[in-house]
C-alpha beads as a LAMMPS data file, in Angstrom:
LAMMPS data file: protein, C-alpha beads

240 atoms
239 bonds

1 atom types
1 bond types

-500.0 500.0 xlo xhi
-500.0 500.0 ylo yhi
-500.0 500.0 zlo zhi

Masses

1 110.0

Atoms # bond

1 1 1 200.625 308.432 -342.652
2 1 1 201.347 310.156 -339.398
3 1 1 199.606 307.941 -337.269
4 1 1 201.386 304.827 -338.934
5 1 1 204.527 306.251 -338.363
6 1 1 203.654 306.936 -334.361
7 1 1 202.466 303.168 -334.428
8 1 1 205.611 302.228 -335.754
9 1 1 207.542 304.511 -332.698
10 1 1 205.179 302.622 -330.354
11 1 1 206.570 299.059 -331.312
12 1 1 210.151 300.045 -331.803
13 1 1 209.828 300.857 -327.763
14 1 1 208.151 297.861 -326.423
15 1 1 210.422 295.428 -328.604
16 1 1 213.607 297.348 -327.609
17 1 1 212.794 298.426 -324.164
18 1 1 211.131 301.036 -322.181
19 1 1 212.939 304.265 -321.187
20 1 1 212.752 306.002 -317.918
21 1 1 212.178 309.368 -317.077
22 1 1 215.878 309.792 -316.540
23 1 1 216.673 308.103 -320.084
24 1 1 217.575 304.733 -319.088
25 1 1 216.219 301.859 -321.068
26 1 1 215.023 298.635 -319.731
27 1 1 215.883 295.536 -321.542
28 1 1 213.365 292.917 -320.098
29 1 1 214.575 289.807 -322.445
30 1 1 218.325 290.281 -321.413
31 1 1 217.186 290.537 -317.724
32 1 1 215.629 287.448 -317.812
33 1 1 218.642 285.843 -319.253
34 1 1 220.947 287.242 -316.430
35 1 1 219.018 285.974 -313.553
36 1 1 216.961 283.350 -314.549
37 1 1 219.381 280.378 -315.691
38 1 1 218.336 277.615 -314.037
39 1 1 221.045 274.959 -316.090
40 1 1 224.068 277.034 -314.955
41 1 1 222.581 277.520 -311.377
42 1 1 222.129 274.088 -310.306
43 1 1 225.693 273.278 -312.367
44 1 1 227.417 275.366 -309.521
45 1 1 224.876 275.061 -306.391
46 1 1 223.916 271.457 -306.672
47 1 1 226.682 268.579 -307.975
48 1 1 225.858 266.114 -305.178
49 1 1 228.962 264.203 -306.046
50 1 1 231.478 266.652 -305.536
51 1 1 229.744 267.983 -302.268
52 1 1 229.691 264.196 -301.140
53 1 1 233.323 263.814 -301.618
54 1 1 234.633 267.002 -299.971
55 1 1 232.178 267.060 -296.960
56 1 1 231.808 263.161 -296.100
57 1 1 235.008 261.793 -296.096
58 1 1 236.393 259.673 -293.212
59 1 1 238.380 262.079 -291.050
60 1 1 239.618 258.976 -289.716
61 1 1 240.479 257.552 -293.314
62 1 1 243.554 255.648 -292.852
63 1 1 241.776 253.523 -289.826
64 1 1 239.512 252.133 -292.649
65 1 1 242.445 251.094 -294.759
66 1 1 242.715 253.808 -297.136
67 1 1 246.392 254.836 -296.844
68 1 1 249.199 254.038 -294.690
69 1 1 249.315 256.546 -293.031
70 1 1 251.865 255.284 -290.396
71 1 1 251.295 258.239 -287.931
72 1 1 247.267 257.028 -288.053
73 1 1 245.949 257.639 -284.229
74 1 1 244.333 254.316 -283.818
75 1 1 247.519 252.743 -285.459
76 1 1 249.583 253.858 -282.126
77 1 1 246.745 253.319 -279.568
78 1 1 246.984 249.546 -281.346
79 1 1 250.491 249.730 -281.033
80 1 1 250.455 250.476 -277.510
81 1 1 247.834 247.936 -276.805
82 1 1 250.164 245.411 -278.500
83 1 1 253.401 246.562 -276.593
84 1 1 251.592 246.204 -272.842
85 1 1 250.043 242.718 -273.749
86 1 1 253.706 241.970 -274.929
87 1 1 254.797 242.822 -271.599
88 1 1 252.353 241.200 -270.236
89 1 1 253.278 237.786 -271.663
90 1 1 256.448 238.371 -271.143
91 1 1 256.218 238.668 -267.441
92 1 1 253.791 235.673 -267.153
93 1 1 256.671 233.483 -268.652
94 1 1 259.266 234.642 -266.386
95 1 1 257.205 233.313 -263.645
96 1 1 256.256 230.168 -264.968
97 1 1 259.643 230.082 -265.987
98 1 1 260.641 230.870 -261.755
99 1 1 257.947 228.434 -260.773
100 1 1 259.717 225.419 -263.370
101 1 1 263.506 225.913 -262.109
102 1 1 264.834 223.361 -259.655
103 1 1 264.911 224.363 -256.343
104 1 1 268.123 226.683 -255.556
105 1 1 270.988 224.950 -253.366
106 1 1 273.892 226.809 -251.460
107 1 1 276.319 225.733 -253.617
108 1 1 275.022 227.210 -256.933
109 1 1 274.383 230.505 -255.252
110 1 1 278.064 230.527 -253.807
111 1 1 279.386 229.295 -257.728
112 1 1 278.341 232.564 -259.077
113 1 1 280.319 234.835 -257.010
114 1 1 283.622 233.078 -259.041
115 1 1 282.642 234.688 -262.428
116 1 1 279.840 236.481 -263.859
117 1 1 279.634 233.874 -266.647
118 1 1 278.328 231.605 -264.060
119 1 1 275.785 233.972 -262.962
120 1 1 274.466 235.051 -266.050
121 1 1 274.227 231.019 -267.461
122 1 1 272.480 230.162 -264.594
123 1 1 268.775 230.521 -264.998
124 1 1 267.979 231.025 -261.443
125 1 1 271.145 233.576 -261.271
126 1 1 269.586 235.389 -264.332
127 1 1 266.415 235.679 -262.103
128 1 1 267.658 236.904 -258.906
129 1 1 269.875 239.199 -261.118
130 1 1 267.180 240.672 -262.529
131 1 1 265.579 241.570 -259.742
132 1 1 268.520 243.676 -258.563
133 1 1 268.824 245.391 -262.055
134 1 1 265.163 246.040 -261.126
135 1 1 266.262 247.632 -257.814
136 1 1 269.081 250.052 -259.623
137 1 1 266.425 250.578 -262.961
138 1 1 268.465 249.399 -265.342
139 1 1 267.191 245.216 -266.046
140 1 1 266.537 246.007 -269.781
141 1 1 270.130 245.311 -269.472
142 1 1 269.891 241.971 -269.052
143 1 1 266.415 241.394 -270.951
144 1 1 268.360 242.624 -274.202
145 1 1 271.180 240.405 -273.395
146 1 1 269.200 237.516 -272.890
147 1 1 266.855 238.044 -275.800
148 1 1 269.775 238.666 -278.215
149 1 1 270.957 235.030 -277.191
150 1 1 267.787 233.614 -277.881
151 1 1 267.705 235.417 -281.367
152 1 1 270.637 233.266 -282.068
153 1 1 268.843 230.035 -281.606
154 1 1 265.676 231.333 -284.179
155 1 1 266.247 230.019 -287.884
156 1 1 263.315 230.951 -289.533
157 1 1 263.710 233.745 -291.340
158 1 1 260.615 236.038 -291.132
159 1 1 260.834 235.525 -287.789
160 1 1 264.338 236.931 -287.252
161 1 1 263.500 239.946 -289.314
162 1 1 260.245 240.387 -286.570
163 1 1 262.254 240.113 -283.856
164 1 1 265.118 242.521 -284.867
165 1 1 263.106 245.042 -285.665
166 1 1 260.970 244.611 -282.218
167 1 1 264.588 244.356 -280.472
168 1 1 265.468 247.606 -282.219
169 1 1 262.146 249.470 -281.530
170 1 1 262.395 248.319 -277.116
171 1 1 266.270 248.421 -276.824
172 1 1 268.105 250.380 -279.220
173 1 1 265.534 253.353 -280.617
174 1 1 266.323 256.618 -278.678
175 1 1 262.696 257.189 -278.425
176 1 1 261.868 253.784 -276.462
177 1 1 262.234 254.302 -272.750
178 1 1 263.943 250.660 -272.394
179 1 1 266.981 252.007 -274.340
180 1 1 270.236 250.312 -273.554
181 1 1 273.581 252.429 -273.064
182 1 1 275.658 251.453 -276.398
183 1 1 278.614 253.766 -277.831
184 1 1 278.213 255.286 -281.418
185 1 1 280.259 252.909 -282.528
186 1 1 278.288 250.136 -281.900
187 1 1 275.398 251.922 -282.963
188 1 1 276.909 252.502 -286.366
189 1 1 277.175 248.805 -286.355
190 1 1 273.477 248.164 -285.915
191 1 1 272.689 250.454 -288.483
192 1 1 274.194 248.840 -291.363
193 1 1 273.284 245.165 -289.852
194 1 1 270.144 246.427 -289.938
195 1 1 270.075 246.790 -294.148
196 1 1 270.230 242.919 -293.568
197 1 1 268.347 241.334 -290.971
198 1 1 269.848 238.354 -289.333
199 1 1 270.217 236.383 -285.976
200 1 1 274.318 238.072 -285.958
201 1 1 272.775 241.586 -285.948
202 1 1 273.098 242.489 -282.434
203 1 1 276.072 240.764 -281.828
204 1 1 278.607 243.702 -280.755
205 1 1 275.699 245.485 -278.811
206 1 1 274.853 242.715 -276.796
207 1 1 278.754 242.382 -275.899
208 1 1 279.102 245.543 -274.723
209 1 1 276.190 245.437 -272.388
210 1 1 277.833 242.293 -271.244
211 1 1 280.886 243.925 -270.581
212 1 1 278.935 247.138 -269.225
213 1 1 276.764 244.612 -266.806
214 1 1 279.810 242.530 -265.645
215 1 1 281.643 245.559 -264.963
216 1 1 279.063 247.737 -263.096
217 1 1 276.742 245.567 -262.113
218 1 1 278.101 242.490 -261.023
219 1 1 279.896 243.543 -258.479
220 1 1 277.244 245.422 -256.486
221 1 1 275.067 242.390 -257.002
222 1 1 278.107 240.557 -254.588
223 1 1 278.277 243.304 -252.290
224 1 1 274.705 243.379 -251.694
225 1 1 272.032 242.633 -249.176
226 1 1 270.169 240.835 -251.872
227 1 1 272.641 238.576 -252.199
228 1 1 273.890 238.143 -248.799
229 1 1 270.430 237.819 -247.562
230 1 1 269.657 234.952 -250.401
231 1 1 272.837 233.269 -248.949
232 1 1 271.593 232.973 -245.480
233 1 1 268.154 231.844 -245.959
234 1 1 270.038 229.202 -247.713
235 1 1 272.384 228.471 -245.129
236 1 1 269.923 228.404 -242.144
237 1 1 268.453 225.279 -243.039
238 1 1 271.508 223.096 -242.858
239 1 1 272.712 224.654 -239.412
240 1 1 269.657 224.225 -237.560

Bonds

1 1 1 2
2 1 2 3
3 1 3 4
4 1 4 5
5 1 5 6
6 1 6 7
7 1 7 8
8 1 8 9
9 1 9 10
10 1 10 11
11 1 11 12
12 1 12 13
13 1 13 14
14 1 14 15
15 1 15 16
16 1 16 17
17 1 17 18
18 1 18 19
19 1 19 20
20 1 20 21
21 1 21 22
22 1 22 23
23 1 23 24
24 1 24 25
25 1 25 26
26 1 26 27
27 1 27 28
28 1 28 29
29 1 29 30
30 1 30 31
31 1 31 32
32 1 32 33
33 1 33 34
34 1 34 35
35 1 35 36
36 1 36 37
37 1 37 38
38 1 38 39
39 1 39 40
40 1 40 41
41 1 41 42
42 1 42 43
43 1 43 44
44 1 44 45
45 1 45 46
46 1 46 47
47 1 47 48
48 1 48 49
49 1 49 50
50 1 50 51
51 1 51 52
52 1 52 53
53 1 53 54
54 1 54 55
55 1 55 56
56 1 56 57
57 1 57 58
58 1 58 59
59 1 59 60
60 1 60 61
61 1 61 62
62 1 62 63
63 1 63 64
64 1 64 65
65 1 65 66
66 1 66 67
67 1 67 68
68 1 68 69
69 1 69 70
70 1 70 71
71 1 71 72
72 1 72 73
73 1 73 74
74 1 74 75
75 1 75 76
76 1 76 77
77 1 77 78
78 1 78 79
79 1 79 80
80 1 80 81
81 1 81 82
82 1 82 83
83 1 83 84
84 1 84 85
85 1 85 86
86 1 86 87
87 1 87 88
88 1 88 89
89 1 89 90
90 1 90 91
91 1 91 92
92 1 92 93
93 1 93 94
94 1 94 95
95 1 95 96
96 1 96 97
97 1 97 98
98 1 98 99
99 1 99 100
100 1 100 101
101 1 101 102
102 1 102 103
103 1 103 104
104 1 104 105
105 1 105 106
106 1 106 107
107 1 107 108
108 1 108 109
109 1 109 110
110 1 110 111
111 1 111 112
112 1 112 113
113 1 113 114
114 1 114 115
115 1 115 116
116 1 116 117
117 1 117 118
118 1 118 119
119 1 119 120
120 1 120 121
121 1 121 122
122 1 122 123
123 1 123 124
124 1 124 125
125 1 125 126
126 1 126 127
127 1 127 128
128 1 128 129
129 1 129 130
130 1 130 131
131 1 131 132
132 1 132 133
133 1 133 134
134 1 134 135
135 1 135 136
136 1 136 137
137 1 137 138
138 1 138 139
139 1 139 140
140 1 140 141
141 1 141 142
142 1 142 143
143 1 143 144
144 1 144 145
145 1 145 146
146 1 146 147
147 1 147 148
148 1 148 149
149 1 149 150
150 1 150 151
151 1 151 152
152 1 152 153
153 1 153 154
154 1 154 155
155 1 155 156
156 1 156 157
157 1 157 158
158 1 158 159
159 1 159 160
160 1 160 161
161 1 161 162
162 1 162 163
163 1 163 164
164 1 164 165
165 1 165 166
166 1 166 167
167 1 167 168
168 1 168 169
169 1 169 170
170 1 170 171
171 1 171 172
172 1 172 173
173 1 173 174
174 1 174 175
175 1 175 176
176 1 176 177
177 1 177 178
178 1 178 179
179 1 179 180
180 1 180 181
181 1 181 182
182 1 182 183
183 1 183 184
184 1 184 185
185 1 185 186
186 1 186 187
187 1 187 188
188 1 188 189
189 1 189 190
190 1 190 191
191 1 191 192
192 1 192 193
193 1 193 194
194 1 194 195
195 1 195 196
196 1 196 197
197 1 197 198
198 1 198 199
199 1 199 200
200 1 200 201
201 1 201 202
202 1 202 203
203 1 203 204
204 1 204 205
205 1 205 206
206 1 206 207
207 1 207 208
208 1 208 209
209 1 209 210
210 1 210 211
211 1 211 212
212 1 212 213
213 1 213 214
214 1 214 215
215 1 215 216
216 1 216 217
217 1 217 218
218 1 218 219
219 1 219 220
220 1 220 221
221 1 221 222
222 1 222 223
223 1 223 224
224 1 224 225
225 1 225 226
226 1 226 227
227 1 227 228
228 1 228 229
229 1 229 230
230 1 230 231
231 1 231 232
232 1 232 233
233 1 233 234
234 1 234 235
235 1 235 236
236 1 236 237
237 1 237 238
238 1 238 239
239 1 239 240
Protein backbone atom coordinates (compact mmCIF):
# COMPACT_ATOMS: atom_id res chain seq x y z
CA UNK A 1 0.00 0.00 0.00
CA UNK A 2 2.90 2.28 0.68
CA UNK A 3 4.54 1.93 -2.42
CA UNK A 4 1.17 2.64 -4.37
CA UNK A 5 0.69 5.59 -2.57
CA UNK A 6 4.54 6.91 -3.43
CA UNK A 7 3.58 5.92 -7.13
CA UNK A 8 0.68 7.94 -6.89
CA UNK A 9 3.07 11.14 -5.37
CA UNK A 10 5.30 10.36 -8.38
CA UNK A 11 2.50 11.11 -11.05
CA UNK A 12 0.80 13.90 -9.21
CA UNK A 13 4.47 15.71 -9.85
CA UNK A 14 5.15 15.02 -13.41
CA UNK A 15 1.40 15.86 -14.45
CA UNK A 16 1.43 19.07 -12.32
CA UNK A 17 4.96 20.15 -12.63
CA UNK A 18 8.33 19.72 -11.23
CA UNK A 19 9.52 21.73 -8.19
CA UNK A 20 12.87 23.24 -7.70
CA UNK A 21 15.12 23.13 -4.99
CA UNK A 22 13.96 26.56 -3.98
CA UNK A 23 10.12 25.43 -4.21
CA UNK A 24 9.17 26.77 -7.45
CA UNK A 25 7.13 24.63 -9.74
CA UNK A 26 7.49 24.35 -13.40
CA UNK A 27 4.45 24.19 -15.48
CA UNK A 28 5.76 22.83 -18.90
CA UNK A 29 2.12 22.70 -20.74
CA UNK A 30 1.34 26.43 -19.84
CA UNK A 31 4.90 27.37 -21.05
CA UNK A 32 4.36 26.04 -24.20
CA UNK A 33 1.17 27.89 -24.56
CA UNK A 34 2.86 31.30 -23.70
CA UNK A 35 5.55 31.17 -26.21
CA UNK A 36 4.71 28.93 -28.75
CA UNK A 37 1.51 30.46 -30.59
CA UNK A 38 2.23 30.46 -33.90
CA UNK A 39 -1.71 31.76 -35.10
CA UNK A 40 -1.43 34.90 -32.91
CA UNK A 41 2.29 35.47 -33.94
CA UNK A 42 2.01 35.70 -37.55
CA UNK A 43 -1.62 37.69 -36.86
CA UNK A 44 0.63 40.60 -35.49
CA UNK A 45 4.19 40.06 -37.34
CA UNK A 46 3.02 39.15 -40.77
CA UNK A 47 -0.44 40.88 -42.41
CA UNK A 48 1.20 41.67 -45.76
CA UNK A 49 -1.70 43.90 -46.57
CA UNK A 50 -1.53 46.28 -43.95
CA UNK A 51 2.39 46.47 -44.16
CA UNK A 52 1.83 47.07 -48.02
CA UNK A 53 -0.42 49.93 -47.44
CA UNK A 54 1.51 51.86 -44.76
CA UNK A 55 5.07 51.32 -46.21
CA UNK A 56 4.41 51.51 -50.16
CA UNK A 57 2.37 54.27 -50.74
CA UNK A 58 3.16 56.98 -53.33
CA UNK A 59 4.87 59.76 -51.40
CA UNK A 60 4.13 61.56 -54.42
CA UNK A 61 0.32 60.45 -54.38
CA UNK A 62 -1.51 63.35 -55.62
CA UNK A 63 0.90 63.43 -58.94
CA UNK A 64 -0.80 60.06 -59.79
CA UNK A 65 -4.26 61.48 -59.43
CA UNK A 66 -5.21 60.44 -56.10
CA UNK A 67 -6.32 63.72 -54.46
CA UNK A 68 -6.25 67.25 -55.29
CA UNK A 69 -4.02 68.17 -53.50
CA UNK A 70 -3.63 71.73 -54.97
CA UNK A 71 -0.27 72.48 -53.18
CA UNK A 72 1.07 68.99 -55.12
CA UNK A 73 4.95 69.84 -56.08
CA UNK A 74 4.75 68.72 -59.62
CA UNK A 75 1.33 70.62 -59.85
CA UNK A 76 3.42 74.10 -59.47
CA UNK A 77 6.58 73.01 -61.41
CA UNK A 78 3.59 72.35 -64.25
CA UNK A 79 2.25 75.50 -63.43
CA UNK A 80 5.34 77.29 -63.90
CA UNK A 81 6.15 75.45 -67.03
CA UNK A 82 2.72 76.61 -68.30
CA UNK A 83 3.15 80.34 -67.17
CA UNK A 84 6.83 80.75 -69.11
CA UNK A 85 5.48 79.01 -72.36
CA UNK A 86 2.53 81.54 -71.88
CA UNK A 87 4.98 84.19 -71.94
CA UNK A 88 6.58 82.83 -74.40
CA UNK A 89 3.68 82.93 -76.89
CA UNK A 90 2.82 85.90 -75.84
CA UNK A 91 5.97 87.62 -76.82
CA UNK A 92 6.18 85.74 -80.19
CA UNK A 93 2.78 87.46 -81.10
CA UNK A 94 3.80 90.84 -80.21
CA UNK A 95 6.42 90.52 -82.77
CA UNK A 96 4.60 89.07 -85.44
CA UNK A 97 2.16 91.44 -84.46
CA UNK A 98 5.34 94.47 -84.90
CA UNK A 99 6.44 92.72 -88.04
CA UNK A 100 2.37 92.93 -89.59
CA UNK A 101 1.77 96.82 -88.74
CA UNK A 102 2.09 99.26 -91.60
CA UNK A 103 5.06 101.03 -91.74
CA UNK A 104 5.07 104.15 -89.17
CA UNK A 105 4.77 107.76 -90.87
CA UNK A 106 5.63 111.20 -89.15
CA UNK A 107 2.36 112.18 -88.92
CA UNK A 108 0.92 109.32 -86.76
CA UNK A 109 3.84 109.60 -84.41
CA UNK A 110 3.25 113.50 -84.07
CA UNK A 111 -0.95 112.61 -83.64
CA UNK A 112 -0.25 110.97 -80.42
CA UNK A 113 1.33 113.69 -78.58
CA UNK A 114 -2.52 115.49 -78.82
CA UNK A 115 -4.11 112.87 -76.45
CA UNK A 116 -3.21 109.71 -74.93
CA UNK A 117 -6.34 108.12 -76.47
CA UNK A 118 -4.56 108.38 -79.68
CA UNK A 119 -1.57 106.74 -78.40
CA UNK A 120 -2.96 104.00 -76.69
CA UNK A 121 -5.54 103.12 -79.99
CA UNK A 122 -2.78 103.13 -82.09
CA UNK A 123 -1.21 99.75 -82.42
CA UNK A 124 2.18 100.91 -83.29
CA UNK A 125 1.81 103.66 -80.31
CA UNK A 126 0.83 100.71 -77.98
CA UNK A 127 4.21 99.15 -79.12
CA UNK A 128 6.62 101.86 -78.77
CA UNK A 129 4.72 102.57 -75.46
CA UNK A 130 5.46 99.51 -74.22
CA UNK A 131 8.77 99.57 -74.65
CA UNK A 132 9.13 102.67 -72.46
CA UNK A 133 6.89 101.09 -69.68
CA UNK A 134 9.61 98.43 -70.17
CA UNK A 135 12.33 101.06 -69.55
CA UNK A 136 10.51 102.50 -66.12
CA UNK A 137 9.33 98.49 -65.12
CA UNK A 138 6.03 99.01 -64.99
CA UNK A 139 4.44 97.62 -68.89
CA UNK A 140 2.11 95.11 -67.08
CA UNK A 141 0.38 98.36 -67.05
CA UNK A 142 -0.48 98.42 -70.32
CA UNK A 143 -0.56 94.48 -70.98
CA UNK A 144 -3.57 94.43 -68.37
CA UNK A 145 -5.13 97.30 -70.07
CA UNK A 146 -4.92 95.91 -73.32
CA UNK A 147 -5.90 92.39 -72.39
CA UNK A 148 -8.95 93.62 -70.40
CA UNK A 149 -10.12 95.22 -73.83
CA UNK A 150 -9.72 92.17 -75.59
CA UNK A 151 -11.73 90.27 -72.81
CA UNK A 152 -14.51 92.44 -73.93
CA UNK A 153 -14.55 91.20 -77.44
CA UNK A 154 -14.59 87.14 -76.09
CA UNK A 155 -18.30 85.72 -75.97
CA UNK A 156 -17.85 82.35 -75.20
CA UNK A 157 -18.38 81.70 -71.96
CA UNK A 158 -15.85 79.13 -70.58
CA UNK A 159 -13.52 81.06 -72.09
CA UNK A 160 -14.20 84.31 -70.22
CA UNK A 161 -14.26 82.48 -66.95
CA UNK A 162 -10.38 81.11 -68.14
CA UNK A 163 -9.29 84.24 -68.84
CA UNK A 164 -10.50 86.13 -65.68
CA UNK A 165 -9.20 83.96 -63.53
CA UNK A 166 -5.64 83.93 -65.51
CA UNK A 167 -6.07 87.93 -65.54
CA UNK A 168 -6.60 87.72 -61.79
CA UNK A 169 -3.75 85.21 -61.01
CA UNK A 170 -0.83 87.73 -63.45
CA UNK A 171 -2.39 91.19 -62.62
CA UNK A 172 -4.39 91.49 -59.65
CA UNK A 173 -3.12 88.52 -57.00
CA UNK A 174 -0.69 90.15 -54.46
CA UNK A 175 1.45 87.17 -54.80
CA UNK A 176 2.07 87.54 -58.75
CA UNK A 177 5.03 89.77 -59.40
CA UNK A 178 3.08 91.47 -62.51
CA UNK A 179 0.63 93.04 -59.98
CA UNK A 180 -0.95 96.25 -61.10
CA UNK A 181 -1.31 99.33 -58.59
CA UNK A 182 -5.31 99.39 -57.96
CA UNK A 183 -6.94 101.14 -54.73
CA UNK A 184 -8.99 98.91 -52.24
CA UNK A 185 -11.76 100.12 -53.63
CA UNK A 186 -11.42 98.81 -56.81
CA UNK A 187 -10.19 95.76 -55.44
CA UNK A 188 -13.37 95.27 -53.48
CA UNK A 189 -14.93 95.56 -56.83
CA UNK A 190 -13.08 92.64 -58.35
CA UNK A 191 -13.85 90.60 -55.58
CA UNK A 192 -17.47 90.42 -55.80
CA UNK A 193 -17.27 90.48 -59.87
CA UNK A 194 -15.37 87.73 -59.36
CA UNK A 195 -18.52 85.48 -57.67
CA UNK A 196 -19.64 85.98 -61.39
CA UNK A 197 -17.32 85.74 -64.09
CA UNK A 198 -17.89 87.92 -67.05
CA UNK A 199 -16.18 90.01 -69.88
CA UNK A 200 -17.45 93.49 -67.45
CA UNK A 201 -15.34 92.13 -64.55
CA UNK A 202 -12.37 94.21 -64.79
CA UNK A 203 -13.96 97.10 -65.94
CA UNK A 204 -13.17 99.77 -63.04
CA UNK A 205 -9.56 98.27 -62.66
CA UNK A 206 -8.65 98.63 -66.05
CA UNK A 207 -9.92 102.44 -65.81
CA UNK A 208 -7.92 103.30 -63.21
CA UNK A 209 -4.74 102.02 -64.69
CA UNK A 210 -5.84 104.07 -67.60
CA UNK A 211 -6.12 107.00 -65.66
CA UNK A 212 -2.87 105.98 -63.56
CA UNK A 213 -0.92 105.42 -67.14
CA UNK A 214 -2.25 108.66 -68.79
CA UNK A 215 -1.40 110.53 -65.83
CA UNK A 216 2.14 109.26 -64.98
CA UNK A 217 3.17 107.82 -67.80
CA UNK A 218 2.19 109.60 -70.70
CA UNK A 219 3.76 112.43 -70.17
CA UNK A 220 7.33 111.17 -69.66
CA UNK A 221 6.77 109.09 -72.75
CA UNK A 222 6.52 112.97 -74.57
CA UNK A 223 9.33 114.27 -72.75
CA UNK A 224 11.52 111.52 -73.65
CA UNK A 225 14.48 110.55 -75.73
CA UNK A 226 12.53 107.59 -76.90
CA UNK A 227 10.22 109.57 -78.35
CA UNK A 228 12.15 112.41 -79.58
CA UNK A 229 14.64 110.10 -81.03
CA UNK A 230 11.64 108.01 -82.91
CA UNK A 231 10.63 111.51 -84.25
CA UNK A 232 13.84 112.25 -85.92
CA UNK A 233 14.65 109.08 -87.54
CA UNK A 234 11.34 109.82 -89.00
CA UNK A 235 11.99 113.17 -90.01
CA UNK A 236 15.49 112.62 -91.57
CA UNK A 237 14.26 110.95 -94.47
CA UNK A 238 12.11 113.69 -95.89
CA UNK A 239 14.87 116.48 -95.32
CA UNK A 240 17.61 114.84 -96.97
Amino acid sequence: MGSELVEMGKNAEHTSGAQDPDGSIHTPSRTLDSSHTPSRTLDSSHTPSRTLDSSHTPSNACCFCWCCCCSCSCLTVRSAKEEKTMTTISEEQEEADIEEMPQLTLEEVQSWGESFERLIKSAQGRSHFQQFLKSEFSEENLKFWVICEDLKKETNKTTVEQTVKQIYEDYVSVKSPKEVSLDSRVREVIHNNMQEPSSCTFDEAQQQIYMLMQRDSFPRFMNSSMYADLLQSLQTPNES
